[in-house]
C-alpha positions in Angstrom: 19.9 11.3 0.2 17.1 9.5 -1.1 16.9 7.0 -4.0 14.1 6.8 -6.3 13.9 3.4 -7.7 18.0 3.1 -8.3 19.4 1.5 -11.6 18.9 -1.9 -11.9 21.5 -2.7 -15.5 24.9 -2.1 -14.5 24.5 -1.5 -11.1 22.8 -4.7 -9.3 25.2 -6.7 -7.3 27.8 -4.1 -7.8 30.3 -3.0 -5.7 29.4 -0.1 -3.5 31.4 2.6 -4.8 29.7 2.1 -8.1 26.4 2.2 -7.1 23.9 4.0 -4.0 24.9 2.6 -1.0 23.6 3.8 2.6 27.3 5.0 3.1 27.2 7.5 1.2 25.5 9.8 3.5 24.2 10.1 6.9 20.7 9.4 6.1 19.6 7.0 2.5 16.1 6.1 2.0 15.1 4.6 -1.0 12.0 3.6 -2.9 11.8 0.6 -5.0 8.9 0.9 -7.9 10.1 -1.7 -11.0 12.4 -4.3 -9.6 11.5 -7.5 -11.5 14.7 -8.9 -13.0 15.6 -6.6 -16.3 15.6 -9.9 -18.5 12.8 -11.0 -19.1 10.7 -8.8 -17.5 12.3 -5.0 -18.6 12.6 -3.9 -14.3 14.5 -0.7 -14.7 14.7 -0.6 -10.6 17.5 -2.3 -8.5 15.3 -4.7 -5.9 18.5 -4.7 -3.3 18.2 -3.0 -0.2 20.5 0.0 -0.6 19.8 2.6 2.4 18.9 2.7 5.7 14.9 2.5 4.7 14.2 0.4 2.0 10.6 1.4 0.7 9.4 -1.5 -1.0 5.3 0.0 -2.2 3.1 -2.4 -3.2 5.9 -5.1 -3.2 8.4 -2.9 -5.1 7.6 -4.7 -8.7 4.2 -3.7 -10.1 2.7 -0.8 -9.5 -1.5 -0.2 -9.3 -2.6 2.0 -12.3 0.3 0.7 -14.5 -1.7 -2.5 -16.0 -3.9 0.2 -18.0 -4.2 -0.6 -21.7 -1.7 1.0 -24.3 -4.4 3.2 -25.5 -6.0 4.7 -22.2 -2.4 5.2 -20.9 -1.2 7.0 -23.9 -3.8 8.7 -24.1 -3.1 9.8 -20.5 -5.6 12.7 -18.7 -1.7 14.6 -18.4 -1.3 14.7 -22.1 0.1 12.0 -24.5 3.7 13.2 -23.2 3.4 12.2 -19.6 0.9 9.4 -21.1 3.5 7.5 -23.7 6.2 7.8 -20.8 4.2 6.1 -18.4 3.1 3.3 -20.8 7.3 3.0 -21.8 8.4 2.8 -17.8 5.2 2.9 -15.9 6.6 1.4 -12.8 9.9 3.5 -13.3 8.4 6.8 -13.2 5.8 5.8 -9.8 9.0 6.7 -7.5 9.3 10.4 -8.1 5.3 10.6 -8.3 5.3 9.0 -5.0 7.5 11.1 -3.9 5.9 14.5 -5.0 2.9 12.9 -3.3 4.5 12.8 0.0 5.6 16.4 0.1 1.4 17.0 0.5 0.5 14.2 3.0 3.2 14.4 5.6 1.0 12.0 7.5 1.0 9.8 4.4 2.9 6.4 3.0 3.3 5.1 6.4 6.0 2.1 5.6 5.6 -1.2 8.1 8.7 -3.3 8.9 8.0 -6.8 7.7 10.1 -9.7 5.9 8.5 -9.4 2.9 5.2 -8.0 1.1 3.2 -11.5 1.3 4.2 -11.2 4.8 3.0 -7.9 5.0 -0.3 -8.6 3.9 -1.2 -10.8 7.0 -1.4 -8.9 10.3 1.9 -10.0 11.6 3.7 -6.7 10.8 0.4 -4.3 12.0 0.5 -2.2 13.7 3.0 0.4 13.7 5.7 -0.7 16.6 6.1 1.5 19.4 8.3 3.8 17.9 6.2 4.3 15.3 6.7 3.4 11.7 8.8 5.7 9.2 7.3 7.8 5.9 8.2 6.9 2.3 9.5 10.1 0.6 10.6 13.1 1.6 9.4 13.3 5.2 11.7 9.5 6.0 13.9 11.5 7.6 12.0 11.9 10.5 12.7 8.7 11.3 16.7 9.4 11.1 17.1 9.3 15.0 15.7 5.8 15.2 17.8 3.9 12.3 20.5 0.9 13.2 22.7 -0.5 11.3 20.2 -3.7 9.9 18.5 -3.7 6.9 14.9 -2.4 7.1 12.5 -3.1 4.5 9.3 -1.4 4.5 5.9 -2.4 2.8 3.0 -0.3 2.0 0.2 0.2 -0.4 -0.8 3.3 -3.0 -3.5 4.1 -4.8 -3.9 3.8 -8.8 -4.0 7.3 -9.1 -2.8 11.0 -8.3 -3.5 11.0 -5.3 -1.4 8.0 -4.2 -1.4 8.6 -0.2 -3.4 5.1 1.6 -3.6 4.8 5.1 -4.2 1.4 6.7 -6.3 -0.1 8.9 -7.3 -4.0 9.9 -10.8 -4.6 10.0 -12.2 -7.4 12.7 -15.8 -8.4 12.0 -18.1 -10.9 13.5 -21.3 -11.8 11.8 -24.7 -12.7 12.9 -27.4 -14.8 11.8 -29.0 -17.5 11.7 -27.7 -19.3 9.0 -24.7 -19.2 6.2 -25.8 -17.6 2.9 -23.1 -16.6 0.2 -22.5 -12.8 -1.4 -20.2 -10.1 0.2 -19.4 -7.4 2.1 -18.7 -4.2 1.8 -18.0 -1.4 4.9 -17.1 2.6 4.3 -15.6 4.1 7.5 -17.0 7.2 8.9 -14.1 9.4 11.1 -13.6 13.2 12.1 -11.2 13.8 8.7 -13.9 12.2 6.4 -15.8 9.3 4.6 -14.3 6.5 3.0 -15.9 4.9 -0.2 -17.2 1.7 0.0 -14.4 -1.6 0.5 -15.0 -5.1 -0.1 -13.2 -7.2 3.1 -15.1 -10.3 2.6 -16.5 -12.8 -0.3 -17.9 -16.0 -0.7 -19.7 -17.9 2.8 -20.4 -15.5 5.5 -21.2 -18.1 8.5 -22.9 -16.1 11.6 -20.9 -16.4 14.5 -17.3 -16.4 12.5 -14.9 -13.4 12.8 -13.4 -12.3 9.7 -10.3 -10.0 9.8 -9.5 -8.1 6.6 -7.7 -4.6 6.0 -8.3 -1.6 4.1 -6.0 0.7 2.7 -8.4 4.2 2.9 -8.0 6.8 0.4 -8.1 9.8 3.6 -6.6 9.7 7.1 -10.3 9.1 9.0 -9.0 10.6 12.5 -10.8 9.3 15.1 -13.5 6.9 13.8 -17.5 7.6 14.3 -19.2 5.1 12.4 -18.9 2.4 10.4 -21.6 1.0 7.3 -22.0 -2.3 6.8 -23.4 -3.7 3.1 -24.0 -6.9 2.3 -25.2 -8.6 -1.1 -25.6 -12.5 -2.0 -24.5 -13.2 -4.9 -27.4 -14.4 -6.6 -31.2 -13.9 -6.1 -32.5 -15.8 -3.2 -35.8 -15.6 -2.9 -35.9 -16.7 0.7 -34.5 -13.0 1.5 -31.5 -14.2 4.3 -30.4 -11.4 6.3 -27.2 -11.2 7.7 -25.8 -8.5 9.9 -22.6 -7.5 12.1 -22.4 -8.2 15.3 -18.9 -6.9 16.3 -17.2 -4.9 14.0 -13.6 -3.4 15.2 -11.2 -1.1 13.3 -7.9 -0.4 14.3 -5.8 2.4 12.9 -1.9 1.0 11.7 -0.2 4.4 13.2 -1.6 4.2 16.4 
């Protein structure tokens, strides 16, 4: 049975015959897309963990793409239909769009175990465990076998946009130089199922010799990785031309 961001009026902090509970059949995953409280902030979504997986995507309260001004989403590249429903419940409607999503990438929406999303943003919940993490959508039940009886709450980014599969992977850099200049960086990864586009993982000082970690969320499943491209830009014109290069530069996959 899975749950696509459950009611949140009437139902939160009910009791479970009234509401989706993770009794109600063998298997309950759900997906969480708009749970900010209802008053003041209009969540339609229940934020409790109901099931046995408890997808949380992007921390489960505001979804990428859904910030888009009243116009452009009305105005929506599906038709002003699909485009005034999104602007009315936006965050709502992500669950079953996430979900026909993951009917195409069953290698998609991989969901890490962690306490909560801000957690989930430092590497202490990558990578997957052993027994590997489960899929949001409709291919969680794969993970059926390995469920207990504890809560799980799973984290996980999207993209803004149709198509919504990311797949994650930390990125361990070290710099060299021979002295700190300011600007950023930028890498695209290079693998035997494609190219990234270019991500920023690091602003502001780059000091030679540090290690910077920083993940990216690729729009492809890269494979096995071949290469990776390292950009750098200062932030203003210097006319002394520093360079700055990568020493090190390490990528590790979160499935495997």
């Amino acid at each position: 049975l899975s749950g696509l961001d459950p009611a949140q009026p009437y139902f939160q902090d009910t009791p479970i015959e009234v509401r989706l509970d993770k009794s109600d059949a063998e298997f309950v995953d759900v997906i969480h897309t708009d749970s900010a409280p209802t008053i003041p902030y209009l969540g339609f979504g229940m934020s409790t963990a109901l099931g046995h997986l408890d997808f949380y995507p992007n921390g489960g309260i505001q979804m990428p793409g859904c910030g888009k001004n009243p116009v452009s989403q009305i105005i929506d590249l599906d038709g002003i239909w699909e485009g005034t429903r999104d602007f009315v419940a936006c965050n709502h409607l992500r669950s079953y769009k996430y979900y026909s999503d993951s009917i195409i990438y069953p290698d998609g929406f991989l969901g890490y175990s962690c306490a909560s999303y801000d957690v989930f943003q430092t590497e202490k919940c990558f990578p997957c465990p052993e027994g590997g993490c489960p899929n949001m959508g409709h291919f969680a039940d794969k993970f059926k076998g390995k469920i207990n009886n504890n809560v799980q709450k799973l984290y996980l980014n999207t993209g803004e946009a149709k198509d919504f599969a990311l797949w994650r992977y930390k990125v361990t850099m070290t710099l060299s130089g021979k002295r700190k200049v300011r600007g950023y960086v930028n890498i695209a990864l290079y693998g035997s199922g494609g190219n990234t586009r270019q991500h920023q993982i690091l602003k502001g000082a780059l000091q030679p010799d540090n290690t910077y970690t920083s993940f990216v969320d690729a729009e492809i499943n890269l494979g096995t990785v071949k290469k990776v491209k390292f950009l750098w830009n200062n932030n203003m014109l210097n006319p002394t031309f520093p360079k700055i290069g990568a020493a090190t530069i390490t990528v590790q996959s979160g499935e495997n």
